[in-house]
N, C-alpha and C positions, 0 to 999 in steps of 0.2 A: 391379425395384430399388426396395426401400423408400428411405423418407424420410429416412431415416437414414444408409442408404450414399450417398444423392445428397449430401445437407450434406457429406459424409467426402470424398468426392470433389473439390466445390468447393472447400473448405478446403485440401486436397492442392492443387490447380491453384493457388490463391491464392498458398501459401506459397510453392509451388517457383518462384513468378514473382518473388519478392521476391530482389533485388538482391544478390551477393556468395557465393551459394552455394559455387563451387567454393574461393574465396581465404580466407574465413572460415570456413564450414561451419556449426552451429547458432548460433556467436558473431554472426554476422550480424543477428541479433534484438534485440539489446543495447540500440541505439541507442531502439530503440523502446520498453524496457522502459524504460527511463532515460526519455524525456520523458512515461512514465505515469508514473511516483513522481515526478517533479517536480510535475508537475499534480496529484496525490494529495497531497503537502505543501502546495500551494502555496490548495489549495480548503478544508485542516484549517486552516490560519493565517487566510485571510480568509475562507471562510463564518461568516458567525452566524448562530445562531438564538436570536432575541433581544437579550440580550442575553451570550450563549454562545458562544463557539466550543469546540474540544475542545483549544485550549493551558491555556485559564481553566480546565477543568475537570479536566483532569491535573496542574497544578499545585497546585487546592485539593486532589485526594484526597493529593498528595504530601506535603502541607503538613499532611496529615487524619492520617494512617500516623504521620509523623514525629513529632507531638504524643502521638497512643498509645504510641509504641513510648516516646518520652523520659517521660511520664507511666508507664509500667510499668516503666521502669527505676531510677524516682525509689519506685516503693511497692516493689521486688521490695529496696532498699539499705535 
């Protein structure tokens, strides 16, 4: 048995141990995917780097776009 079937395996055992299988079925994962995007939101709002995070920086390219687009609509009139 390669490396690769043993991980597939433990993986298998892991999941089928994981709680609600027969009453929910794959929905039973939900919960955990849900408190990963919370933690995935919640580390884009307060990580910085620097003085950065990625709301400052989606809001200046927003704010970058909108400027072009209103400046091209002002030379295209």
């Amino acid at each position: 048995m390669d490396l690769l079937q043993l991980q597939s395996s433990q993986l298998k055992k892991l999941l089928d141990k994981w709680p609600g299988k027969r009453l929910f079925g794959i929905y039973r994962f939900l919960p955990a995917f849900f408190i990963l995007g919370a933690a995935l939101e919640f580390s884009m709002i307060n990580w910085h780097v620097g003085e950065v995070n990625f709301y400052r920086t989606f809001k200046r390219r927003q704010a970058h776009e909108a400027a072009v687009k209103e400046l091209k609509e002002e030379i295209a009139a």
